[in-house]
C-alpha positions as CSV (number, residue, x, y, z in Angstrom):
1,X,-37.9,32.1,120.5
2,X,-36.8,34.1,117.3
3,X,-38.7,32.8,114.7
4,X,-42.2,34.2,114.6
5,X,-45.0,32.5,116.7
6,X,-46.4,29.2,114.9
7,X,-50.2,27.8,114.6
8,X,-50.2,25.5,117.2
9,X,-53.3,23.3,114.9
10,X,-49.7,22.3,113.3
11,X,-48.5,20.8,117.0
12,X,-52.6,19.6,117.8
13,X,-52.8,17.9,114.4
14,X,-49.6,16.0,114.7
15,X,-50.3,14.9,117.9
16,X,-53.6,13.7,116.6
17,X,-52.1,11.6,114.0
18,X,-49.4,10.2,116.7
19,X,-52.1,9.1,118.7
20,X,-54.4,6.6,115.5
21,X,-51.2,5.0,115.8
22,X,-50.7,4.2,119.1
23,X,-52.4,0.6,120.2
24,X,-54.8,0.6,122.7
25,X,-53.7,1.8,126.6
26,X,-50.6,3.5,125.9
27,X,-49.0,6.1,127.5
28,X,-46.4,7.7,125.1
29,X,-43.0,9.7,126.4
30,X,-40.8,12.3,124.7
31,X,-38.1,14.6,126.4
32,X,-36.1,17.7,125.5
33,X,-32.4,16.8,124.3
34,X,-29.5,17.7,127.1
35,X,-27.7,21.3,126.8
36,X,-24.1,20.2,125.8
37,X,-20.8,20.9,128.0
38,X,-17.9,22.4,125.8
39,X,-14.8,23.3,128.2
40,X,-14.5,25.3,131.5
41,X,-17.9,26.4,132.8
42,X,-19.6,26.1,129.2
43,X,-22.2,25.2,127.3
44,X,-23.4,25.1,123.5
45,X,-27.0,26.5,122.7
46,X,-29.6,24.0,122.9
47,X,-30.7,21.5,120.1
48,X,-34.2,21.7,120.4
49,X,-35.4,17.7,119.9
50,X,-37.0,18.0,116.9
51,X,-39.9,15.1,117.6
52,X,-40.5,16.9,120.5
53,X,-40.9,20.1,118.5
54,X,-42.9,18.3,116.4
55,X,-45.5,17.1,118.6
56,X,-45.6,20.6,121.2
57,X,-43.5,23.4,119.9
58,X,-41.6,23.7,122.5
59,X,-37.5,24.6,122.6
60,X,-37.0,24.7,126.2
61,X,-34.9,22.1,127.8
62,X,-35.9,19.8,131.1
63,X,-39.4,19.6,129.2
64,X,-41.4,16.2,128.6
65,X,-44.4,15.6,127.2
66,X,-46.8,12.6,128.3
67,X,-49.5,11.5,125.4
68,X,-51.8,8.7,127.5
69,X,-54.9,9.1,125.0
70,X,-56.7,6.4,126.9
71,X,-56.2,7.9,130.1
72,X,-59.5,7.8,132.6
73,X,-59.2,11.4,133.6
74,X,-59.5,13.8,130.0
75,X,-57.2,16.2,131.8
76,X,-54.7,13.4,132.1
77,X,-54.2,12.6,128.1
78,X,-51.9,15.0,127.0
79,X,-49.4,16.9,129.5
80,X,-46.7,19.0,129.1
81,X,-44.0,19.6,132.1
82,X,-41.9,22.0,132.0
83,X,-38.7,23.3,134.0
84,X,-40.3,25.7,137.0
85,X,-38.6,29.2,137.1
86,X,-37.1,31.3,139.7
87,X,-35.6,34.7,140.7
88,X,-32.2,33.4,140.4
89,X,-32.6,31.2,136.7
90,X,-34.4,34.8,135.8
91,X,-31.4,36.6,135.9
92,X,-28.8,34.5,135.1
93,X,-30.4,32.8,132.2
94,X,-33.5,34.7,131.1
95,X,-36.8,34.3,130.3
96,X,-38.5,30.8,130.7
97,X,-42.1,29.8,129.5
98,X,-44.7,30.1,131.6
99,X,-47.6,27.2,131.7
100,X,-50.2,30.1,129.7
101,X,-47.4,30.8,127.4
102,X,-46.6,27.1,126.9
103,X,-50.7,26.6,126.3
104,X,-50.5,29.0,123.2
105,X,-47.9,27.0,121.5
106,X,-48.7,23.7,122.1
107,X,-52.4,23.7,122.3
108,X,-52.0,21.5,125.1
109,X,-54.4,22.4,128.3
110,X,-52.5,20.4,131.4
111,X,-49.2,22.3,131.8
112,X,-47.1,21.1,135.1
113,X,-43.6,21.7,136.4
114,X,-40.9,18.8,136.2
115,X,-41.4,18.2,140.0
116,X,-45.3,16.9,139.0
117,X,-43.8,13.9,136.7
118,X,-42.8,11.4,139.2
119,X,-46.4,11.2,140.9
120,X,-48.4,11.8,137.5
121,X,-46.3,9.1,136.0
122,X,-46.0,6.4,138.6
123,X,-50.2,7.3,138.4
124,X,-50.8,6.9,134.7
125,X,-48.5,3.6,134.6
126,X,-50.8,1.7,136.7
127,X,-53.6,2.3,134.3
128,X,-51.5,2.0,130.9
129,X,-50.6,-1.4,129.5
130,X,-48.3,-0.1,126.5
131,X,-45.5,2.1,126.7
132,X,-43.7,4.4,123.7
133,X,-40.2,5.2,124.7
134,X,-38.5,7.4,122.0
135,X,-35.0,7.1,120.2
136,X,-32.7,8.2,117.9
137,X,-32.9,5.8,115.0
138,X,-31.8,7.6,112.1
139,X,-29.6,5.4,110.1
140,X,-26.6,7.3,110.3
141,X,-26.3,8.5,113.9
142,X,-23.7,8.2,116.5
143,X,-24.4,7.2,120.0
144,X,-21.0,8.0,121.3
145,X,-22.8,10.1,124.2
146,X,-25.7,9.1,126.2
147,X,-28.6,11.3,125.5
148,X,-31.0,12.4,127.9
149,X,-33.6,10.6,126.0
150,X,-31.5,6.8,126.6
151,X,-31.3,7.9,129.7
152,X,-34.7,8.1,130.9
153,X,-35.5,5.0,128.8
154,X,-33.0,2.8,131.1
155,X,-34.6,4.4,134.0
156,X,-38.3,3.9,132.9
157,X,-37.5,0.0,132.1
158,X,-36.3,-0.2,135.8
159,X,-38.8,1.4,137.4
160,X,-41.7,-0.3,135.7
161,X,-40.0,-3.6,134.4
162,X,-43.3,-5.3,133.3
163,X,-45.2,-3.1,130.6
164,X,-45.0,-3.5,127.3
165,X,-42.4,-1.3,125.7
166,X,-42.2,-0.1,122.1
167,X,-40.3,2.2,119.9
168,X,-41.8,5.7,119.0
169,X,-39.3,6.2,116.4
170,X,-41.1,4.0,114.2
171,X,-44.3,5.6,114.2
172,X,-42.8,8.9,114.0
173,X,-40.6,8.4,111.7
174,X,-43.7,8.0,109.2
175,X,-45.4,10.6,110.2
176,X,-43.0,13.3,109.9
177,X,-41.6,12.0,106.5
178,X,-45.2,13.9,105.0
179,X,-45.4,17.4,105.9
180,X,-48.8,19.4,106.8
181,X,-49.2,22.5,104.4
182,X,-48.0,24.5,108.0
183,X,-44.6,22.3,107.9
184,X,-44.2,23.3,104.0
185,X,-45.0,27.0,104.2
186,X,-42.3,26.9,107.0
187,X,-39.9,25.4,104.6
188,X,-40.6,28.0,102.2
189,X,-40.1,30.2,104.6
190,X,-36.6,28.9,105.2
191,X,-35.8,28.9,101.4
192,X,-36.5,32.3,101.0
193,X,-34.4,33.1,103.3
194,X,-31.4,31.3,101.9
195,X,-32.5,32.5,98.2
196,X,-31.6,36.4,100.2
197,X,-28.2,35.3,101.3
198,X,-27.1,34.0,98.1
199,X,-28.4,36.4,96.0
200,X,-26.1,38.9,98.8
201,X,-23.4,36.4,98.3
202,X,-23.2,36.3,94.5
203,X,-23.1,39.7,94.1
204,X,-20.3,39.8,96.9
205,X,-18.1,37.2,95.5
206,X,-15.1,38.4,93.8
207,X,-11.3,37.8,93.5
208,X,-9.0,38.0,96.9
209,X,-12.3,37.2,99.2
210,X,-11.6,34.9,102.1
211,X,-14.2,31.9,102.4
212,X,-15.1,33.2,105.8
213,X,-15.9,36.5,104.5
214,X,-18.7,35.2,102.2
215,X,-19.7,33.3,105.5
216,X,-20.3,36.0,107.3
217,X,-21.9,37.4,104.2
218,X,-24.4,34.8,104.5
219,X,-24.4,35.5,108.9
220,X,-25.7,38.7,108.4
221,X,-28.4,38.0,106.4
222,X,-30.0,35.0,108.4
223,X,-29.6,36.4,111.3
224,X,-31.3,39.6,110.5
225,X,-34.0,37.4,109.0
226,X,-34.3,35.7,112.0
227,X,-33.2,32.6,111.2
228,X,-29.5,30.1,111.7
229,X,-27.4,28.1,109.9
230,X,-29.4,24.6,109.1
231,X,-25.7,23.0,109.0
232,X,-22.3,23.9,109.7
233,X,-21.7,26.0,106.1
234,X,-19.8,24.7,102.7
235,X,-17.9,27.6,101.5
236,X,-15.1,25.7,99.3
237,X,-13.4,27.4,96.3
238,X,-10.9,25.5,93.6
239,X,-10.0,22.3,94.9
240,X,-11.3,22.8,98.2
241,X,-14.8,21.9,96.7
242,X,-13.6,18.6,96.4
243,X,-13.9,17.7,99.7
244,X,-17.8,16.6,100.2
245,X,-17.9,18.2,103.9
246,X,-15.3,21.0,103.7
247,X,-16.2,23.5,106.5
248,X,-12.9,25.2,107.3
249,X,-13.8,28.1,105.0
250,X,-10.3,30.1,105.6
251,X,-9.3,29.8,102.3
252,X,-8.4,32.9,99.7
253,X,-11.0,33.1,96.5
254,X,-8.6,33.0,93.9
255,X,-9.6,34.2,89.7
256,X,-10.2,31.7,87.7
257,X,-11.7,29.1,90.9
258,X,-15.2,27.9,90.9
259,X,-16.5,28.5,94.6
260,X,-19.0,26.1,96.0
261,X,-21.7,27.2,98.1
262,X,-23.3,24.8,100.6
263,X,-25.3,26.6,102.9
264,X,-29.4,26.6,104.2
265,X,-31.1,28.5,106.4
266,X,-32.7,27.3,109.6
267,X,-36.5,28.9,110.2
268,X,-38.3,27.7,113.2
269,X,-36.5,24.6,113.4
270,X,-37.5,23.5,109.4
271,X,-34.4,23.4,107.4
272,X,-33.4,24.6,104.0
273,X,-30.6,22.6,102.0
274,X,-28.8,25.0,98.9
275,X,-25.9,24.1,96.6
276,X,-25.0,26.3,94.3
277,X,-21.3,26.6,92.3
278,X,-20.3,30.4,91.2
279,X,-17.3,31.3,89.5
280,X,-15.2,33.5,91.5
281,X,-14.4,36.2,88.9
282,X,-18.2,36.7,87.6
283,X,-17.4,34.4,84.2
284,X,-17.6,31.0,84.0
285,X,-14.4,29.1,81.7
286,X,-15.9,27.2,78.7
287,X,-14.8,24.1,80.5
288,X,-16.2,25.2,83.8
289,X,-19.4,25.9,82.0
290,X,-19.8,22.6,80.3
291,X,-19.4,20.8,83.3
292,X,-21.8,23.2,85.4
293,X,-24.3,22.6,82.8
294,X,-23.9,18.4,82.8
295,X,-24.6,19.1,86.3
296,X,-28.0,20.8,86.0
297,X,-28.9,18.7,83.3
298,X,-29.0,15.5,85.4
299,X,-30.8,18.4,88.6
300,X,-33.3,18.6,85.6
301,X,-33.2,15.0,84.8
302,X,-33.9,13.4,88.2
303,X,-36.3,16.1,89.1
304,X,-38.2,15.2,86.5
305,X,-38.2,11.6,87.7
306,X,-39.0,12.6,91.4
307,X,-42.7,10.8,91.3
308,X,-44.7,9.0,93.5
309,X,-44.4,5.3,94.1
310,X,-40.7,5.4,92.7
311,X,-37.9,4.2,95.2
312,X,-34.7,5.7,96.2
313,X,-32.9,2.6,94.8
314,X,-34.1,3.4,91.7
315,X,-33.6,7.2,91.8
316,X,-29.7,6.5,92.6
317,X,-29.5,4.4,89.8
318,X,-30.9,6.9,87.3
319,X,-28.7,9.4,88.9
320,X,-25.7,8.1,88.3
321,X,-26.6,6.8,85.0
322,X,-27.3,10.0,84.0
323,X,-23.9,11.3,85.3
324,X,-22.0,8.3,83.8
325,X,-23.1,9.4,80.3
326,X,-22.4,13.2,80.7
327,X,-18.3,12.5,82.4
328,X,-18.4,10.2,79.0
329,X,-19.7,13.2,77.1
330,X,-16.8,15.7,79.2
331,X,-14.0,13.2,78.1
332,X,-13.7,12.0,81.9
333,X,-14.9,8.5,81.1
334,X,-14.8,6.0,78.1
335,X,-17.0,3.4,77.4
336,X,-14.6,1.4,78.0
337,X,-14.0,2.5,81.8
338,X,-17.7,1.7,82.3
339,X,-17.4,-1.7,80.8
340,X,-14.6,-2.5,83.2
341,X,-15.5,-1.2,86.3
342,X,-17.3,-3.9,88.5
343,X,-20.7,-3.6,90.9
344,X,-18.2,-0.7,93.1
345,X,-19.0,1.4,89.8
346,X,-15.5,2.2,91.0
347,X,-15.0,4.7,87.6
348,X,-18.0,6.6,88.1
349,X,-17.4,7.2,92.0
350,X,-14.1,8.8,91.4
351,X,-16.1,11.8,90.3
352,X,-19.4,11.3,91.6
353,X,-19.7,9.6,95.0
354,X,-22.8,10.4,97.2
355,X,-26.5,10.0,97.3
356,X,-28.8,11.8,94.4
357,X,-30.6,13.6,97.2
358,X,-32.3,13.6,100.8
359,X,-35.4,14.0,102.9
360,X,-35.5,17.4,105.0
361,X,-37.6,19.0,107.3
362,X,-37.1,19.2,110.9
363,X,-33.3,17.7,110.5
364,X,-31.6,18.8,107.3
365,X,-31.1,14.3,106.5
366,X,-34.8,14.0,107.9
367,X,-36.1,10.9,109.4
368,X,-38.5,8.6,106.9
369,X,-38.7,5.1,105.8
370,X,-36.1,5.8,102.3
371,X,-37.0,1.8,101.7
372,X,-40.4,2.4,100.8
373,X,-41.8,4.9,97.7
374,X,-41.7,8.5,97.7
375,X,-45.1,9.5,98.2
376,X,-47.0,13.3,98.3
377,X,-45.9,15.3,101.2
378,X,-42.1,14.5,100.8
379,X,-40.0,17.3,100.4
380,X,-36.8,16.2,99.1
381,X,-32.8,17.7,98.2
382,X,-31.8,16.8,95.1
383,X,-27.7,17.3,94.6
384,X,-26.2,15.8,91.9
385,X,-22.3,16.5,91.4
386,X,-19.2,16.3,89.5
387,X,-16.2,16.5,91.4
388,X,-12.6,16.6,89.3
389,X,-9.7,17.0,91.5
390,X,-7.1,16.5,88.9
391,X,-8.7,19.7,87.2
392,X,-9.0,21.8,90.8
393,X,-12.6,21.7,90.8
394,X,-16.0,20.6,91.5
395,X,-19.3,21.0,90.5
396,X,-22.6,20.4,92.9
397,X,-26.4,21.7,92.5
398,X,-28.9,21.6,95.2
399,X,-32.4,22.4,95.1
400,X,-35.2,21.6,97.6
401,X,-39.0,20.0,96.4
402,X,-42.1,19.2,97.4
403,X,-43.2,16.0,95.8
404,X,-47.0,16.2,94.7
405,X,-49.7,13.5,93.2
406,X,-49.1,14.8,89.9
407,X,-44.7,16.0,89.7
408,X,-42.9,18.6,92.0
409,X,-43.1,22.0,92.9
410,X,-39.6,23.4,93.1
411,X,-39.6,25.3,96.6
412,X,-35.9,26.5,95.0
413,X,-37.1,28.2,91.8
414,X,-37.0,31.6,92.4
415,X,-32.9,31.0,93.4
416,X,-30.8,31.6,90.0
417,X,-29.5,28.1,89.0
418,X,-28.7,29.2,84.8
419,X,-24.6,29.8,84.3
420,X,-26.1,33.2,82.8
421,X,-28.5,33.7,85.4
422,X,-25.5,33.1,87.7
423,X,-23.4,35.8,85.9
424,X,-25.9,38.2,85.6
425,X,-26.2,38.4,89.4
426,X,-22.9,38.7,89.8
427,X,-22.5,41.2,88.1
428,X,-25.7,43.4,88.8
């Protein structure tokens, strides 16, 4: 792994929690997501599974981990299986954990090879009455390919056709939605990080720069920090910006464009999420500046209304309140056009068209229950953004927070955010 080893009480507590949730006689199953084919003989890098990750700490694929909390035998209630090594894997594909090294990140005692499941499972279902298959239900996913996990569900329901079967997602979802003080100084951890590689990036930026230089600007610096990229980067001058999930980033940095920086760092698995918006010659335009400050001033606005026991519904709404009144105020809007335009909010969404903001942690749109109120232990994006085509340019701001009993703390706040503070940096 390249991150820096992790407390495994992070992994035991979770695990913990999992189990009050679980009803009584349950065995509980999660496996490690599939390595991906690209062309010819090849393969991307593993995506470790992140509930998976969650519950052991382990990145390894062909692992599974069993949770049977009710389980007879007290060796038998939490077991890890893992892929057995050999001489040949050894040299063609490297290191792979042993079952010691595997007990000092998970916590977990009963370490097995993959060829133990079949007998310890066909076992441990003839004593369990409930079983917790797992699933990716986050709204927005694809299911275009099968997934390793679906996989093993179909062939569970066959084998044992007569248990009770019922979805981990559910339970996980609200677990990891809070985060343990481990899973926030991780995040930190992250945004410190990504506050080096912009601060290397701002003071990079300049007229006749390629967006994949300032890429690999940012490359260099999470890398050598031993972190990734949490996302597939945003690097979008002049009108590029305009296009929410621009990541071609081959374009020339031109004087006078704003360039738009969407880019976190990835830190043991726990993701950072960063927007910021720079001008490419060091100075912001007077117009540039007064729309870059109407976009911190709603950052400021809904951060401000981030609170406990208020719901995303009603966040959005203030959002683009607030943004209705400042493209009235930047002479984008009327009154008028906000009269007229029906429940699409059609006028407003021509410059403003996505979501206030986010859960993160273990996936950069992290899984939670975004129907019920924000409680303590979410940490949340908040983005807010104008986007003005007709003027070649676009406006976002991203910060990451914590939400608290009593406001937010601003995991962000050491990153520059002021158009001076901007400038200044750039021209250090």
């Amino acid at each position: 792994m390249r991150h820096a080893p992790i407390d495994p009480q992070l992994f035991i507590e979770n695990r913990h929690r999992l189990k009050r949730l679980l009803r009584p006689n349950s065995i509980a199953l999660l496996n490690a997501n599939d390595i991906l084919p690209t062309n010819a003989d090849g393969s991307l890098r593993i995506v470790p599974n992140s509930d998976l990750f969650y519950l052991s700490g382990v990145e390894q694929e062909e692992s599974t981990l069993l949770l049977f909390p009710d389980a007879d035998d007290p060796s038998l209630r939490e077991i890890l299986f893992l892929r057995e090594t050999s001489d040949v894997i050894a040299v063609w594909e490297g290191h792979k954990l042993t079952k010691d090294e595997a007990r000092q990140i998970s916590g977990i005692k009963n370490i097995q090879w993959t060829s133990a499941f079949p007998p310890l499972l066909h076992r441990l279902m003839c004593e369990a009455e409930h079983v917790y298959l797992n699933a990716n239900e986050h709204k927005r996913a694809g299911s275009a390919v099968q997934t390793r996990e679906m996989r093993f569900v179909e062939e569970i329901r066959r084998q044992f056709p007569l248990h009770h079967y019922h979805r981990l997602a559910r339970l996980l979802h609200r677990l990891r939605i809070v985060k343990s003080r481990w899973e926030i100084d991780l995040l930190q951890q992250a945004c410190a990080i990504t506050e080096a590689g912009f601060r290397r990036v701002a003071r990079f930026t300049r007229p006749g720069v390629n967006e994949c230089e300032i890429e690999a600007e940012f490359i260099h610096e999470f890398t050598r920090r031993r972190a990734t990229f949490a996302y597939s980067p945003i690097i979008a001058a002049g009108r590029n910006a305009c296009i929410l999930h621009y990541i071609q980033n081959d374009q020339p940095c031109r004087n006078g464009d704003l360039l738009l920086l969407d880019v976190g760092a990835s830190y043991a698995n726990y993701n950072s999420d960063l927007t910021r918006t720079i001008p490419v010659s060091g100075r912001f335009t007077p117009r540039q500046r007064r729309v870059y400050n109407a976009v911190l001033r709603v950052l400021r606005g809904l951060m401000a209304e981030l609170s406990p026991a208020r719901r995303y519904k009603d966040w959005q709404k203030s959002a683009e309140a607030m943004i209705e009144k400042e493209l009235v105020d930047l002479g984008l809007l009327t009154i008028r056009d906000l009269r007229k335009q029906g429940q699409d909010r059609a006028s407003l969404k021509r410059y403003f068209m996505h979501g206030a903001g986010h859960p993160l942690g273990l996936d950069v749109h992290d899984v939670g229950f975004t129907t019920e109120p924000f409680a303590p232990g979410w940490v949340m994006t908040i983005e807010p953004g104008i986007y003005i085509p007709e003027e070649q340019m676009a406006v976002r701001l991203e910060n990451d927070v914590l939400i608290t009993e009593t406001g937010v703390v601003d995991l962000m706040a050491k990153i520059p955010i002021e158009a001076d503070s901007i400038e200044e940096l750039m021209h250090r």
